[in-house]
C-alpha positions, 0 to 999 in steps of 0.5 A, a space after each residue: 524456156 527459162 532465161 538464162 541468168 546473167 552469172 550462170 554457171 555451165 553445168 554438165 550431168 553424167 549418169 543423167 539417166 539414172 535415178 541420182 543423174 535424173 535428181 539432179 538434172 532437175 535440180 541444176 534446171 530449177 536452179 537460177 544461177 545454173 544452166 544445164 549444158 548436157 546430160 550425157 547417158 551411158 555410151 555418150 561421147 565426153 566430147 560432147 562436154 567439150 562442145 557443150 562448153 561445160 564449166 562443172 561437170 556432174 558425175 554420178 556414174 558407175 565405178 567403172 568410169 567415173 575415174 575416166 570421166 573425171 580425168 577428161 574433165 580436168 584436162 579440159 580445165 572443167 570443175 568436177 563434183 563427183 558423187 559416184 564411189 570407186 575411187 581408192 587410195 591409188 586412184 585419188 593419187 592418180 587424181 591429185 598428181 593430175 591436177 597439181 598440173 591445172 592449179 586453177 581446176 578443182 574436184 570434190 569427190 563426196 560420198 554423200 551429198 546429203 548435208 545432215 547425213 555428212 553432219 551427223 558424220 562429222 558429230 559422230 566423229 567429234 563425239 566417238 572419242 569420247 566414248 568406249 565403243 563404236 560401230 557404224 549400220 548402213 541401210 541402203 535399198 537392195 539396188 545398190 552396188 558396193 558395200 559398204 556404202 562410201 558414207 560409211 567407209 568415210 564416216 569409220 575414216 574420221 571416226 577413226 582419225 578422231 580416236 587414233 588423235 586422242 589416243 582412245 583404244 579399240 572398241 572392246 570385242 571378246 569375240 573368238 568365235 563367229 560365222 563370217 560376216 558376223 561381225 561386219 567388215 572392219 574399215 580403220 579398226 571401226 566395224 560397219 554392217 551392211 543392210 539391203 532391204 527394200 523399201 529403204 533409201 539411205 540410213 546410218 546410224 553410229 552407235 557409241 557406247 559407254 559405261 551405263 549409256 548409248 548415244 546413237 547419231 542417226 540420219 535418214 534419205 526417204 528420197 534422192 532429192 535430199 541429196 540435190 542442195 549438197 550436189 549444188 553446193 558442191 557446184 557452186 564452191 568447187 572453183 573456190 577450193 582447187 585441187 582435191 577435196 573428199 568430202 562435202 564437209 570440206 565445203 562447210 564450216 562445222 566449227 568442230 
């Protein structure tokens, strides 16, 4: 048994069973200044994070519940880093209207952990003002539940936010005709195309487009374990920014 370091950190996983949940048990067991307290699966009792003395909870669940989870934690005065999607306008409301009653208890919820793919958002975002056009590929192995991916989603926010401050227009589109789909969805005026294919992980790539140039900002997850130092960070930070924060990038100092 590995001795338990002086500063430790109480760690709960949800979700424990599945591949992201698993990912990050084993990482929060390598970590010196963690300990994992409980790994709870589908159908185990919240109240065993009570019993376990959880400081920081770990959510990487289904849609479904992570809003409940997330809820028991904060009104039990645990930390939460939330990676699991579903979460809404209203819900993120809900969210921050319950923790505006527990000032000391802080929740980042982020659609990505990997740290080159939320920095190669944040580039995207800087540089799409720049640029005439833009559109957003995800390429996600076919398992995956939501579409588009929550990076992707966040990713068009922030490019979107970027535009709209500079007062650059919509991409230009002369499309009047097309069969549905074919042109992606559309998330804050930026359209985002979907890819399922196996073999893949996790993929994005923004293309920007001007006169006689493309830059295109790509970022690949080969494996799941690419995710687990921003899931860390996220633990070890979270208690030093209270309230809510979505989005890793919260967490990092871009200089942007």
């Amino acid at each position: 048994m590995t001795e338990q370091h002086p500063a430790s950190r109480l760690v709960a996983v949800l979700g424990a069973n599945g591949r992201m949940g698993a990912e990050a048990v084993k990482a929060v067991e390598a970590a010196p200044d963690l300990k994992l307290v409980a790994a709870l699966g589908r159908g185990d009792s919240l109240d065993r994070l009570v019993s376990s003395g959880a400081q920081y909870v770990v959510d990487l669940t289904v849609p479904e519940s992570t809003e409940a989870n997330v809820r028991f934690a904060v009104e039990h005065g645990m930390h939460a880093v939330v990676g699991t999607t579903g979460w809404d306008a209203s819900r993120l409301a809900g969210l921050e209207s319950l923790l505006s009653q527990r000032p000391d208890t802080g929740v980042l919820i982020a659609p990505n952990f990997a740290l080159g793919s939320v920095l190669a958002s944040a580039f995207a975002a800087k540089a799409s003002k720049y640029f005439e056009s833009v559109e957003i590929i995800e390429l996600h192995h076919p398992d995956k539940v939501d579409a588009p991916s929550g990076t992707a989603v966040r990713t068009a926010q922030l490019i979107a936010a970027e535009r709209a401050a500079a007062d650059v227009p919509p991409s230009p589109d002369a499309t009047t005709s097309e069969r549905s789909g074919a042109r992606g969805c559309e998330v804050d005026g930026v359209r985002v195309h979907s890819v399922r294919l196996r073999g893949l992980v996790a993929h994005q790539e923004v293309l920007l487009g001007g006169p006689g140039e493309q830059l295109t900002l790509r970022h690949d997850s080969f494996d799941r374990a690419s995710f687990m130092p921003g899931v860390l960070l996220g633990v070890r930070n979270v208690a030093a920014h209270p309230g809510l924060t979505v989005g890793l990038d919260g967490y990092l100092d871009l200089g942007l």
